[in-house]
PATIVEX-367639 format. One record per residue: z, x, y of N, C-alpha, C in turn. Coordinates in steps of 0.001 Angstrom, whole numbers, plus 524288, in hexadecimal, padded with zeros to 5 digits. Each point is the difference from the previous one (the first is absolute). Layout:
BEGIN
ZXYZXYZXY
...
% end
This chain:
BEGIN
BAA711AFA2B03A2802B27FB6B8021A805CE801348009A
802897FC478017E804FB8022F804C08041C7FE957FA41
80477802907FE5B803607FFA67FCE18042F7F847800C3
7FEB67FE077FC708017A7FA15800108071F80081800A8
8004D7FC3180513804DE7FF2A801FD8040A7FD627FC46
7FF807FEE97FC0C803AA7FE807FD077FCEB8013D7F90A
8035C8000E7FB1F7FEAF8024B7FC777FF25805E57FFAE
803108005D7FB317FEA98067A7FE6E7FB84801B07FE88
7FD63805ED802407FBAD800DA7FEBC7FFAD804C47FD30
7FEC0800BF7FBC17FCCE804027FB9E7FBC180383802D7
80312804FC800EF7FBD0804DB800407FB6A8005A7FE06
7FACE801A2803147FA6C8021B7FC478018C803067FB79
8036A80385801478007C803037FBB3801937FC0E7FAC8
802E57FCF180047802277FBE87FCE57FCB87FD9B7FD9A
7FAB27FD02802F57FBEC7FE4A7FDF97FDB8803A97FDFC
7FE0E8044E800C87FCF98034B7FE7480134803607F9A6
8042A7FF1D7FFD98026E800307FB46800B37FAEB7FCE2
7FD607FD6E800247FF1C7FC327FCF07F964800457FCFD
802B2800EA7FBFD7F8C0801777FBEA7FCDE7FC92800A1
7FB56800AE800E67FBFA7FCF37FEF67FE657FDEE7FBF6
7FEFC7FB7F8004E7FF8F7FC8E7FB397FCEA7FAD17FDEA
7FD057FF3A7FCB57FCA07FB0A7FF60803737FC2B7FDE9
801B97FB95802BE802C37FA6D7FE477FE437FD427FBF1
80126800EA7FB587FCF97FCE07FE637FF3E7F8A87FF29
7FD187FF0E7FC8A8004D7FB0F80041802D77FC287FEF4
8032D802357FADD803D37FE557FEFE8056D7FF208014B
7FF9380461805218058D7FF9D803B07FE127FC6780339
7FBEC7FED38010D7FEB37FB928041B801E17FA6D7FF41
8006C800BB7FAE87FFBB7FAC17FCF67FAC27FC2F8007E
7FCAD801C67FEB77FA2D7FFCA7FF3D7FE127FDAE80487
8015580204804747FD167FD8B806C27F9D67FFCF8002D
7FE978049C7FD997FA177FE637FF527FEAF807A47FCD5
7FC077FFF67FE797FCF9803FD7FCF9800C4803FC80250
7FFD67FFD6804ED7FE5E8072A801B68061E8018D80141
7FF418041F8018F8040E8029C7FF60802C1802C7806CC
803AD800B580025802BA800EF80669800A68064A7FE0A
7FEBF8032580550803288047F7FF45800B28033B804D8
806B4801087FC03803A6800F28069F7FFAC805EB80040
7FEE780093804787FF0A806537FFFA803148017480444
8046A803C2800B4803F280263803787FFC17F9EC804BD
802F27FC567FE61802F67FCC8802FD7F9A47FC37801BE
7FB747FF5D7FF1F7FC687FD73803337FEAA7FDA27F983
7FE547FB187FFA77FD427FD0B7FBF87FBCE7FDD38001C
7FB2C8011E7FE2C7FBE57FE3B7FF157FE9C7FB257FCE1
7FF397FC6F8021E801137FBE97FDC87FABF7FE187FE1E
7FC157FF237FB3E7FB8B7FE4E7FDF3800B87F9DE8018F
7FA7E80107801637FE797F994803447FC1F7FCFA7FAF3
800827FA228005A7FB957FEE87FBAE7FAB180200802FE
7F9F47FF5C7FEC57FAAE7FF81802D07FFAA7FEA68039F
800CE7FA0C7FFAB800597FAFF8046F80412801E58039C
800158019080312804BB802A0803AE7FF347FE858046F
8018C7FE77805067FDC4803628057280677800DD802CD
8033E804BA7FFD5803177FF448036A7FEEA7FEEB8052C
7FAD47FFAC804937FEFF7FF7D802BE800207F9A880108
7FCB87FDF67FC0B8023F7FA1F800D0805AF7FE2880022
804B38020D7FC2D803687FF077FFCF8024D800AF802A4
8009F8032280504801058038B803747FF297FBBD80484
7FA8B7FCF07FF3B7FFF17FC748052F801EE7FB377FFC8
8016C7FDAC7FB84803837FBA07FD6B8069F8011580188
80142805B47FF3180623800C0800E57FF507FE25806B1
7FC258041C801FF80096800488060C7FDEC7FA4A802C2
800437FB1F7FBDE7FDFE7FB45803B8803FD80042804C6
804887FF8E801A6805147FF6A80183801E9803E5802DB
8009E7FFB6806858032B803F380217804B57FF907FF98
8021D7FBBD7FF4A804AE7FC6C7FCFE80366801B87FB3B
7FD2D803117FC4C80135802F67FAB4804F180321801BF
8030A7FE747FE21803A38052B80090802E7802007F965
7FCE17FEED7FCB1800BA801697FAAA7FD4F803C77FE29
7FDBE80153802F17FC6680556800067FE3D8029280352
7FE8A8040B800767FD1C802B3805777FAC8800A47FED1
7FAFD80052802D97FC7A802BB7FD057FEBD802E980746
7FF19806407FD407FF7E801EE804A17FB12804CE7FEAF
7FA26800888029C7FCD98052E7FE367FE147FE417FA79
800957FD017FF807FD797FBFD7F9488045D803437FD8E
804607FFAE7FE4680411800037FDB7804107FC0280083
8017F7FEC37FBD7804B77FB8D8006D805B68048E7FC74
803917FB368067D8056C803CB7FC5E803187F9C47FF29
802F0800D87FC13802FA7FCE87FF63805B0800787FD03
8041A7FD26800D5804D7800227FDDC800BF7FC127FB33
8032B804727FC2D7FF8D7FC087FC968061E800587FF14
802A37FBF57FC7A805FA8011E7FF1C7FF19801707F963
8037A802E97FDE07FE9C8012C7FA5C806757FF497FDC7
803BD7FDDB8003D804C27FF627FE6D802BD7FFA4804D3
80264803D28025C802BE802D18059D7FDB6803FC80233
7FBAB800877FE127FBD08034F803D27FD437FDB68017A
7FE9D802A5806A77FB9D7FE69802EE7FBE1805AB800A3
7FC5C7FBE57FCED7FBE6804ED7FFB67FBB27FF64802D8
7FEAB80353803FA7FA567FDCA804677FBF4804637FB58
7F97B7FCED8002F7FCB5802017FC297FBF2800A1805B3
7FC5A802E77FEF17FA188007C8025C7FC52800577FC2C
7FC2C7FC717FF307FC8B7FF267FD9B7F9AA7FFAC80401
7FDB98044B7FC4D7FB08801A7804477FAE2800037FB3D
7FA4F80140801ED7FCD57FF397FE2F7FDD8805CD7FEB8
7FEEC803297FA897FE5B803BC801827FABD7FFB57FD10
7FD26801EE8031D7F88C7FF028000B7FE858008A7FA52
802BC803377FC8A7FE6D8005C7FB748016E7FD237FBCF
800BD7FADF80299801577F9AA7FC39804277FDE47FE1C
804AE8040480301805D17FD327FE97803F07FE0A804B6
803087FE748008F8052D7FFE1801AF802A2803C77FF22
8020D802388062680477803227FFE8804857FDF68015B
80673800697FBF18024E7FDBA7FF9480538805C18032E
8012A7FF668053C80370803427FFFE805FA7FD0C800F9
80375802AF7FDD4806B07FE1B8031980140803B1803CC
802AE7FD47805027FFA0802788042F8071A80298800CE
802AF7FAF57FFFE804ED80148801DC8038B803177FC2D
7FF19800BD7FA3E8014B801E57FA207FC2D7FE227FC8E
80139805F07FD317FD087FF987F8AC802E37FD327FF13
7FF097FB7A7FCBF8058F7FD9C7FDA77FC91801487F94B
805057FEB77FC197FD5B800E67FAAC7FD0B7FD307FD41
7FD758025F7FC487FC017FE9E7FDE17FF567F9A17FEE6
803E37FF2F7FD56800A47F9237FF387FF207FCE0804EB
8023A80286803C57FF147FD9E805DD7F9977FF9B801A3
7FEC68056F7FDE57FA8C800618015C7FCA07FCA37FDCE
8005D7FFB27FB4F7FCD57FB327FB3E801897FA5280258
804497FE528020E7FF567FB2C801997FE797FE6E80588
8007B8037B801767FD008001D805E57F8C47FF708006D
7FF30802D77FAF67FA16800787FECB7FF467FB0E7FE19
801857FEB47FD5C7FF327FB217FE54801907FBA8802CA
801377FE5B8049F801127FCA38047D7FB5C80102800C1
7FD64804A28034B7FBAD7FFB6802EA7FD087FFC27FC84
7FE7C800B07FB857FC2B7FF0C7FBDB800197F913800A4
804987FCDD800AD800657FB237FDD57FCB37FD408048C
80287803928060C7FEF47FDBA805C47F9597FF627FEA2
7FD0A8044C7FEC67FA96800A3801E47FC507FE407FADF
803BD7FC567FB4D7FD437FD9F7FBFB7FBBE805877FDA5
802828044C7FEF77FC9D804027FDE87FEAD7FE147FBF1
802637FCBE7FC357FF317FEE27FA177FC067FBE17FDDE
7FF157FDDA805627FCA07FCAA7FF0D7F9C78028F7FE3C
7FCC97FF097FDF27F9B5801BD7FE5B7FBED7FBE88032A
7FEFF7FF9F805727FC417FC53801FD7FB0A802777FCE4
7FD15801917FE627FAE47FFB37FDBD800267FACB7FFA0
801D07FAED7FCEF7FD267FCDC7FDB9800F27FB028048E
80401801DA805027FFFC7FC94804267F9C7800BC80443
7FF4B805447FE1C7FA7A80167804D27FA757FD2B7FC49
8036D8011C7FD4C7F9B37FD517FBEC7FF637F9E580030
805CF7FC9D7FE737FFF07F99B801C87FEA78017580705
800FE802A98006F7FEC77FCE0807B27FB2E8020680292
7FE36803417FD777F8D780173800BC7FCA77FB5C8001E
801BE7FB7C7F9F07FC067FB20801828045B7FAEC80118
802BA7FFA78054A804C87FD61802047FC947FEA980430
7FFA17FB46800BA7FC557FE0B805BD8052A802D4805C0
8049D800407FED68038A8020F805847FFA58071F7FF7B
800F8800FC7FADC802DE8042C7FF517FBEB8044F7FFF7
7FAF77FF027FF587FC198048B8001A7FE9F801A58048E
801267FD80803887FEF88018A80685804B4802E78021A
803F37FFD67FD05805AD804F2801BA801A5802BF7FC54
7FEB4800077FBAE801AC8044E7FDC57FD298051E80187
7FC687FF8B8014A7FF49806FD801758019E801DC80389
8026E7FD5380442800BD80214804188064D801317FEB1
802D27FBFB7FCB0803C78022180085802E3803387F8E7
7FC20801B87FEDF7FDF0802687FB0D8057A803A37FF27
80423800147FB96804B1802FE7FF01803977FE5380344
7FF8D7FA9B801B3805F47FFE38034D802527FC677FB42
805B7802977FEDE8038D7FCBC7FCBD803827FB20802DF
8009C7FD617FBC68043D7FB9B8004E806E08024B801C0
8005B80294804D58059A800507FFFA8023F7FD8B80144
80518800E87FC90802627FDEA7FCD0806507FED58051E
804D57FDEA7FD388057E7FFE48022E801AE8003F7FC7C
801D98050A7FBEF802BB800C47FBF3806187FE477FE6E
800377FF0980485806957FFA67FF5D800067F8488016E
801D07FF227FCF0801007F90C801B4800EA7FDA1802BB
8051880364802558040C7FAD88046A7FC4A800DE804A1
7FDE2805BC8000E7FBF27FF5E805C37FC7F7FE4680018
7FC9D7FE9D7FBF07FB517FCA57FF17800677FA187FEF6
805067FD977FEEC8009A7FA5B80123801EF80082806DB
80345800C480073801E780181805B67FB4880070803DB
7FD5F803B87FEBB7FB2E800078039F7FCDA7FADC8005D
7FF517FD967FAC87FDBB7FBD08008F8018F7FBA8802EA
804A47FEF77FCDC8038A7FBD2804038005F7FFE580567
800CD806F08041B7FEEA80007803907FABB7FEB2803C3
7FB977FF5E7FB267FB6C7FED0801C27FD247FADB80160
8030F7FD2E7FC9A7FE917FB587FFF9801277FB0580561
7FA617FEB2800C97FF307FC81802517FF53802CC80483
7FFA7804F3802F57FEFD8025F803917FAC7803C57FFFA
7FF93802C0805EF7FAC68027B7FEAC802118061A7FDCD
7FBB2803317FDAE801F4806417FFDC802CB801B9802F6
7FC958000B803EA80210804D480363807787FF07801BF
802F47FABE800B88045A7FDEC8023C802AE8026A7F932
7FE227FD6B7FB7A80246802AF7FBAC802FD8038680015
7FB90802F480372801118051D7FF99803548038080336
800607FB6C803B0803F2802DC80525806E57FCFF7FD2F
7FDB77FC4A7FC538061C7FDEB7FC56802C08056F7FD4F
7FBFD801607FCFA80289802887FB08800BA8055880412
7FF50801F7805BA7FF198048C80081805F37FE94801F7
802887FD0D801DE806007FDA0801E3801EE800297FC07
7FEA37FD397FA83803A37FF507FBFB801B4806BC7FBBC
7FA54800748017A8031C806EF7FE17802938034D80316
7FF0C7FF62804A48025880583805DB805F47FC9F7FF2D
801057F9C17FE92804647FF24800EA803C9800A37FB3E
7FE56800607FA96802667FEB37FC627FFB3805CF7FCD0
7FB398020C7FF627FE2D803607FE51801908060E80098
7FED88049B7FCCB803E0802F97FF427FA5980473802EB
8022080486801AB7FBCB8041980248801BB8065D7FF2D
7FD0B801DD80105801C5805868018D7F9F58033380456
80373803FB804097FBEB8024E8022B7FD0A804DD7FD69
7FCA38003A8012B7FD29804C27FD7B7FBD480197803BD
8010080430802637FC8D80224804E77FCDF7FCCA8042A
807107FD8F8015A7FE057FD368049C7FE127FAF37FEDF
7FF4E7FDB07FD017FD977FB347FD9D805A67FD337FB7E
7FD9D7FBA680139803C77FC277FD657FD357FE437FB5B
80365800577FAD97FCFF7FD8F7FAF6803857FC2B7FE42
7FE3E7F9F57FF09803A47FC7A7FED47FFD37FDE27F9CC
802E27FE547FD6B803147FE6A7FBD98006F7F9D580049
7FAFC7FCA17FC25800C67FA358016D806497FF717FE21
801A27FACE80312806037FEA57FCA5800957FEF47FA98
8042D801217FE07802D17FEDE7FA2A802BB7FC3080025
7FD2D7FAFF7FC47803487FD567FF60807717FF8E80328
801CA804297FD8880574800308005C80078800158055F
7FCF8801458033C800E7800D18071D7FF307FB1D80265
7FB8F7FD4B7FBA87FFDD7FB8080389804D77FB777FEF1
8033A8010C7FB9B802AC7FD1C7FDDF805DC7FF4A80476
8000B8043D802E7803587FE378020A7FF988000A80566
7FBA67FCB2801A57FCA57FD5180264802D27F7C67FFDD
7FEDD7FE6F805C7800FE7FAAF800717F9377FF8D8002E
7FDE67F9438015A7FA84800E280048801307FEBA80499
804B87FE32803B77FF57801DC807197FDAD8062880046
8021D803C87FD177FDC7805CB800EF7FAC9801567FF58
7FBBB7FB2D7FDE87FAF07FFCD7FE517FD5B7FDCD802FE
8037D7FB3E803297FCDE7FB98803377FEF9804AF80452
80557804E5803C57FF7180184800DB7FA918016E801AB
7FD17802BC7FC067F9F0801808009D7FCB87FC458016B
8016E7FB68800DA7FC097FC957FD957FB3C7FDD37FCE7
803D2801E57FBE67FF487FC2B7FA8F801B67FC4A8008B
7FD277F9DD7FD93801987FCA5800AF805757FD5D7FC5A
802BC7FD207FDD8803F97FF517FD587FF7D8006C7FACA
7FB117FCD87FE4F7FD898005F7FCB17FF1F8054D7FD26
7FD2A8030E803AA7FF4F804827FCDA805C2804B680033
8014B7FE90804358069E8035D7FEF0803647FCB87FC37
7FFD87FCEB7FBDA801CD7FEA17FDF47FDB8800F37FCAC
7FB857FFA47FDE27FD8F802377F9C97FFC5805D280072
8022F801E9805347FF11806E87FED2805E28015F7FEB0
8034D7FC9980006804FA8025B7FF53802867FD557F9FD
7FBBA7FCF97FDD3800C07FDD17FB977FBF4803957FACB
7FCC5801ED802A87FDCC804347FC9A804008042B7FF0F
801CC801FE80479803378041C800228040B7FFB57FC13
802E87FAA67FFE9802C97FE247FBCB7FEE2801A37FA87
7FBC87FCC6800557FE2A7FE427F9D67FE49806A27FC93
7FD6A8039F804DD7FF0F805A17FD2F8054B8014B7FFE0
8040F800A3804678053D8029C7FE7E802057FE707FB2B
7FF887FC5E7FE5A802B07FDCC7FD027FD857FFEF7F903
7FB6F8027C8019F7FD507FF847FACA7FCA77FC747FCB4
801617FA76803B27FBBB7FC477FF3F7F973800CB80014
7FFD08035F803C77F7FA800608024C80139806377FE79
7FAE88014F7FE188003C804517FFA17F951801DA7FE95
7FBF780560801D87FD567FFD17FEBE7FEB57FED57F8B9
803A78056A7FCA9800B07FF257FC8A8010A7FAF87FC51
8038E7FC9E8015F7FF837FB057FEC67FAD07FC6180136
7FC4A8003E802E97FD387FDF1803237FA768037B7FAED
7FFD1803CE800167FBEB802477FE097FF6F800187F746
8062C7FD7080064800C57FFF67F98E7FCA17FD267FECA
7FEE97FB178017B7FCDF7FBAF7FE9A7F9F28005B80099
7FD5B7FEAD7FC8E7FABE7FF457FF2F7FCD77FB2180283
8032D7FE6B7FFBE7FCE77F9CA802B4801337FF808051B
7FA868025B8047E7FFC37FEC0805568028A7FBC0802D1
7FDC47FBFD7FE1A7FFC57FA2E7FFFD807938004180177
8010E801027FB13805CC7FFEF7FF80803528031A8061A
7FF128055C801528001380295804A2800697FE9E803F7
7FD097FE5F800267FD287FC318044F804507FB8F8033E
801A87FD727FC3B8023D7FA767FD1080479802E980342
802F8803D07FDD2804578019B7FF69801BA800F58089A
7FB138032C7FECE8024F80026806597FED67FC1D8035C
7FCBE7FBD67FF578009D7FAAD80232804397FEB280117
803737FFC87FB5E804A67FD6C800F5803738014D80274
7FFB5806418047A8046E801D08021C7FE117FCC880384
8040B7FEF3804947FEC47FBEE805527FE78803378024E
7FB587FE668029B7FDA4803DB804D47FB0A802067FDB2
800027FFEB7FBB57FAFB803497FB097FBAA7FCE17FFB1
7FB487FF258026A7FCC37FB4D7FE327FBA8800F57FEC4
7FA9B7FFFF7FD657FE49801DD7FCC27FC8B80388802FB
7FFEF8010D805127FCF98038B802F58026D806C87FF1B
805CA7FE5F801E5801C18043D7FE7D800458015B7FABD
800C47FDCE7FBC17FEE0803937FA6A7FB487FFCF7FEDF
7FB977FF6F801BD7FC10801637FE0B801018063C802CB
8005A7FF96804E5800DE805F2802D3803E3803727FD9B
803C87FF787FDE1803378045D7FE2C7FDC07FF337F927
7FCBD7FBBB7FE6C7FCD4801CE7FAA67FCB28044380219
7FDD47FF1B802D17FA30803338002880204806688044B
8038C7FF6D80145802B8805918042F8044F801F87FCFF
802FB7FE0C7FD17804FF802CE7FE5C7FEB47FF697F904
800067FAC97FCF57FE667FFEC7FB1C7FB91800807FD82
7FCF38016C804287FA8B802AF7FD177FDBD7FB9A7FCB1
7FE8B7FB28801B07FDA07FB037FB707F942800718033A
7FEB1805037FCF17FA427FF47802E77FCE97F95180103
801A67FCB47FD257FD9C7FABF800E9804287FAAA80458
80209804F9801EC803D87FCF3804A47FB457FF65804BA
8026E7F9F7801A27F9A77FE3180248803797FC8080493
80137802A48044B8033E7FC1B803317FBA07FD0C8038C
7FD467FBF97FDC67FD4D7FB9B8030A801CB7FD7D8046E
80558800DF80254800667FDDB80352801378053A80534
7FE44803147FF9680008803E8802B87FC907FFCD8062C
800BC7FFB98039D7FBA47FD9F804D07FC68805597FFF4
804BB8039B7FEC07FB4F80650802D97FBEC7FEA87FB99
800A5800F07FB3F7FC287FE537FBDB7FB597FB7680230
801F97FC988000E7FC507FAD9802AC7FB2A8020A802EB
80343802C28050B7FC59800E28028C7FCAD804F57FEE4
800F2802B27FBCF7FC258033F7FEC87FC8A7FECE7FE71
7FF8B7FBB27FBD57FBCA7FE117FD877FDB47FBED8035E
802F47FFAB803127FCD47FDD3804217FBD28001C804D6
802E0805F47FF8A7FA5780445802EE7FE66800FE7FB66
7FFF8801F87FC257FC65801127FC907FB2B7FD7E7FFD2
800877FAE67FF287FE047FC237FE3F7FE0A7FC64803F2
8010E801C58056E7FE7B7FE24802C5800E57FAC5800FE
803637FDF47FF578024B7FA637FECB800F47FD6780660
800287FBAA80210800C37FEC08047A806C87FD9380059
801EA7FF477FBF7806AD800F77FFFE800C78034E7FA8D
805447FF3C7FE7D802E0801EE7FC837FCEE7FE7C7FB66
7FED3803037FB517FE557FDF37F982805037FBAC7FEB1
7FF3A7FB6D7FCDC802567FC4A7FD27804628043C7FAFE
803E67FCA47FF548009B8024A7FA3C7FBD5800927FBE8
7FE167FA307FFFE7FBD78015A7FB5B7FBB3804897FFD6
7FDC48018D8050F7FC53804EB8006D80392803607FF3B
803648028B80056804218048D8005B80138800F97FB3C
800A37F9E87FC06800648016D7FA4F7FC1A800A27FD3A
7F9EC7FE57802797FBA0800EB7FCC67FE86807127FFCF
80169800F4805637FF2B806918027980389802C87FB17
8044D7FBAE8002F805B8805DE7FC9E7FE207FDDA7F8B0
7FD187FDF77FF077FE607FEC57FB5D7FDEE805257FFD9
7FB1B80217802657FCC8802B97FEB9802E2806707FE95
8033F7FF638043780533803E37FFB3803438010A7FC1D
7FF897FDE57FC11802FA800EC7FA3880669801E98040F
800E88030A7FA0D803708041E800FF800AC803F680462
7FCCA7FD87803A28013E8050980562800177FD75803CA
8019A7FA8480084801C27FC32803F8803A18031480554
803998022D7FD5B803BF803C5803EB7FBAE8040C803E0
7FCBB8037B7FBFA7FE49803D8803157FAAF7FE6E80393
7FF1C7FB2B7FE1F7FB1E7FD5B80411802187FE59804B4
8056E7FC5E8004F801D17FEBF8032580344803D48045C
80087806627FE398006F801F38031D7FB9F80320801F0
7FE21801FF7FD5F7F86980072802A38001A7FB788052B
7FFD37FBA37FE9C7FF0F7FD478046A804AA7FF888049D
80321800207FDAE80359803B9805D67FEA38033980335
7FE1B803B27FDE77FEE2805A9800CC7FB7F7FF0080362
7FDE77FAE5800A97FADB7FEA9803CF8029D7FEE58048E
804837FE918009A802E17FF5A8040C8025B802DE8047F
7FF8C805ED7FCC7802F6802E9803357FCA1803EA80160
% end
């Protein structure tokens, strides 16, 4: 691939002189059991059982719209920021049951490397153990008719916060696909990039970029006032230290979570169930008022309109603790 137009790049020889080595678990800070190992600049990344990068692969690629990732030849590249580096990654499938984890534009160091692994560990919910989700949804009157087909596709994830409320907020009350032509304006306009052989890799915005932002510069896109005003009040509240995943994830009580982001304006309980169940990982995040949802169980089930709340909560009863990963299963019928 063609030498990246901006950023310094580290010689093979450079990588190649870097020892090979098993990560262990404890540098991971316990991401999950198995073990990563980086061998002359390429990382093998251990997948749980339940895997399919192929499914996951067709979940990234719903969207010609995406411009937060590429996926090109069943490989995805993507940019990540790690302090003041912009680091583009390629992550590929290799037949003998792992993820290959390469950096394209620089080796950056090891610490860089461990938290980078652990983003995409967080993105593709490696840590999760579905065994006991395939086993509740085997006798699931919805869920036994799609899980095999879409057998190892994970819950991914939006690790990073401000883009996973943001995304939401941009979503609301509109269809996908227009969403999607929002956020593809709100990053090309706000958002940070670099080229890398001919291709553009983008950088959702930081807080701090949008901060010095009017919400005329939001209506711009058209976003409505509403939502250019709770996107520039998030921006706030993270600059400032108020919202924070960490703050957000200290607490034990969902309920409480939940509560919390209600109360930003613009936040209403559609969207935090979505950044529970996409960014805070509350496997029993159950956004009932979701339409794509609706209408899944509505072909499912063959229904002649939309399921009631009350059927939707009798369905997510049966669902224990895997409310989140049923409800994206039934997405996944959608696309």
């Amino acid at each position: 691939m063609e030498v990246p137009l901006e950023n310094s790049v580290q010689t093979d020889q450079t990588i190649n002189r870097c020892d090979s080595k098993i990560l262990s678990k404890r540098k991971l800070n316990l991401l999950y059991e198995d073990k990563w190992i980086d061998k002359k600049g390429v990382i093998s990344l251990a997948v749980p059982k339940e895997f399919s990068f192929k499914e996951c692969l067709h979940f990234l690629g719903r969207s010609s719209e995406e411009n937060l990732h590429l996926i090109k030849n069943e490989t995805i590249y993507k940019l990540f920021r790690i302090e003041d580096k912009k680091i583009l990654v390629q992550i590929s499938w290799d037949e003998g049951g792992s993820m290959q984890v390469e950096f394209l534009n620089f080796y950056p160091r090891e610490s860089t490397r461990l938290t980078i692994l652990g983003i995409i560990s967080e993105w593709f919910d490696l840590k999760s153990d579905l065994s006991s989700f395939y086993l509740m949804a085997e006798t699931d009157a919805i869920l036994k008719n799609i899980i095999h087909d879409y057998y190892g596709l994970r819950l991914i994830g939006i690790p990073n916060l401000f883009e996973a409320i943001v995304w939401a907020v941009i979503g609301q009350h509109i269809n996908l696909a227009f969403a999607y032509t929002l956020k593809k304006r709100f990053v090309e306009n706000f958002g940070e990039k670099i080229i890398y052989a001919g291709n553009l890799f983008w950088l959702f915005p930081t807080p701090k970029a949008i901060l010095r932002l009017s919400p005329t510069d939001l209506l711009g896109l058209q976003l409505t006032q509403n939502k250019s005003n709770c996107i520039i009040d998030l921006a706030r509240r993270m600059e400032n230290g108020i919202l924070s995943k960490d703050i957000l994830t200290r607490s034990k009580n969902l309920e409480s979570v939940k509560k919390e982001l209600i109360n930003i304006r613009g936040v209403g309980s559609w969207t935090a169930d979505y950044v529970l169940m996409k960014c805070l990982r509350d496997p029993t995040a159950f956004p009932i008022g979701d339409v794509g949802l609706q209408n899944a169980i509505k072909n499912q089930l063959n229904l002649s309109q939309k399921p009631s709340k009350k059927i939707m909560k009798e369905l997510a009863n049966h669902w224990g603790n895997w409310k989140a990963y049923a409800t994206f299963y039934l997405w996944r019928t959608l696309i």
